[in-house]
N, C-alpha and C positions, 0 to 999 in steps of 0.2 A: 554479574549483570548489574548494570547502574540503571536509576530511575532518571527516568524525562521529564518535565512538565509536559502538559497538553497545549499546544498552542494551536489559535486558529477554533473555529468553531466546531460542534458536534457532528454540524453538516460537512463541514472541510476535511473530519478524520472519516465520516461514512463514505462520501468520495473516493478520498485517497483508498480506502479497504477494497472497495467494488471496480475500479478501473482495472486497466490493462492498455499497456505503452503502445500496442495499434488501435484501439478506442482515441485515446488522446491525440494523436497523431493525423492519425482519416477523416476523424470525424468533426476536426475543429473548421469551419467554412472560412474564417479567414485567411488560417495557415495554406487550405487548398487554392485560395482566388489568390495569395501574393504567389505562387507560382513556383514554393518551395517543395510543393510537392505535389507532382507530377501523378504517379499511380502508386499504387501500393505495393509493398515488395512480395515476391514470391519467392518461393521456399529456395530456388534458384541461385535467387539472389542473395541471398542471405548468407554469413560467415559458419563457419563450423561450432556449430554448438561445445558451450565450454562449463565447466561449474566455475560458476563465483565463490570466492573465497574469502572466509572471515576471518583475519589470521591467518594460520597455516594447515585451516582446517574446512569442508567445504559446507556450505551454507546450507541446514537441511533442518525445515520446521517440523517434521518427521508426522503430522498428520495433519490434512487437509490440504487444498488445492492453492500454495501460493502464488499470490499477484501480486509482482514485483512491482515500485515503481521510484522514479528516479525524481527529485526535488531537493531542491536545495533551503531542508528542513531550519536549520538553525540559521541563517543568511548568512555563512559563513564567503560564501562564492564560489564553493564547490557543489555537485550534486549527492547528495546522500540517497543509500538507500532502502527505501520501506517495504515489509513484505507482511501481509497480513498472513494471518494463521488462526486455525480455532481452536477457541478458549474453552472454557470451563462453566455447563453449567447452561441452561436456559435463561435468553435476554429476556428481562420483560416487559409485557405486554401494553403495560402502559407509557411506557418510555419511546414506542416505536412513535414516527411522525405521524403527524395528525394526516398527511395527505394519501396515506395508506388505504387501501381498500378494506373496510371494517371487517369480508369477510377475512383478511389475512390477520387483521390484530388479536387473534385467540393466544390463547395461555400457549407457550411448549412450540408457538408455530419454528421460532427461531430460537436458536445457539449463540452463546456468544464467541464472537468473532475477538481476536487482537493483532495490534498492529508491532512486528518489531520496528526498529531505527537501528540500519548501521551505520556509521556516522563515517562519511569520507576523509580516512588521514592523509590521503593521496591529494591528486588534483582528478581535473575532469576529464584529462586526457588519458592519465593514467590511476584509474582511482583505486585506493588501498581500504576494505574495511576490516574494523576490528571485530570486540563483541557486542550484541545489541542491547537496546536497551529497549522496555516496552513503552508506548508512547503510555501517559501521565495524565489523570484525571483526578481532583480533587485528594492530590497523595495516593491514590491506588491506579492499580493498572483499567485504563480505559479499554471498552468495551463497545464492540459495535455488534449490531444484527448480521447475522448471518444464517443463509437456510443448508 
C-alpha cells in the first residue's frame, strides 16, 4: 500500500465518503434540464452485475457498506476510483462540522470512516486498477465521520 496526499478540502473528502453514483447523477438539476438524462435507470436496464478488480484480485474492503465513486482524482484524464470503508476507532466530537445538530455532536456518536484511491492504469473506456492507496492527511491516513 502507497500513501496519497489529501487533496481538496475536508468537505470535498466528506463528500466524496457519503455519495453514491445515482445521488450524483439524478440529482444534479443541470445535468437533468440539459437533457442528458432522461429518467433513471431500472434494475432492467442496467448491465450484469460484475466484481471490480484490483489487480488480479477482486476489490473487497471486507467491513462496512462501500460507496464506490468515480473521479478523476489526480487530473490525470482518466477516472480513478474511490471507495470508502470503516476505519478505526471513534471520530471526534469536536472535529465534526459546526452545522451539525448539537444533539448529534456527542462523544462516540460517529466511527471513523476511510477513503481508499484506486488509481486508473487503464483508460476510461477500459479502466485497469491496481492496489489502493488511503487518501492522505497531514502524513497520516485521513479520516472522516461516519455512523
Amino acid at each position: 500500500m502507497q500513501r496519497l496526499p489529501l487533496r481538496g478540502s475536508a468537505a470535498t473528502v466528506l463528500a466524496l465518503a457519503t455519495m453514491t453514483l445515482p445521488m450524483v447523477a439524478f440529482a444534479n438539476p443541470t445535468l437533468a434540464q440539459s437533457g442528458q438524462v432522461t429518467r433513471p435507470k431500472l434494475a432492467v436496464d442496467l448491465s450484469t452485475p460484475f466484481r471490480v478488480m484490483a489487480g488480479d484480485a477482486a476489490i473487497d474492503v471486507t467491513t462496512g457498506h462501500a460507496a464506490p465513486y468515480l473521479i478523476d482524482w489526480d487530473g490525470d484524464g482518466v477516472r480513478d476510483l474511490l471507495v470508502g470503508e470503516f476505519g478505526d476507532g471513534k471520530f471526534p466530537a469536536d472535529e465534526l462540522p459546526e452545522c451539525l445538530n448539537p444533539a448529534w455532536k456527542q462523544p462516540g456518536n460517529f466511527a471513523n470512516g476511510k477513503i481508499r484511491i484506486y488509481r486508473n492504469v487503464g483508460t476510461n473506456g477500459k479502466p485497469r486498477f491496481e492496489d489502493f492507496q488511503f487518501v492522505q492527511s497531514n502524513g497520516s491516513d485521513a479520516t472522516v465521520p461516519i455512523t
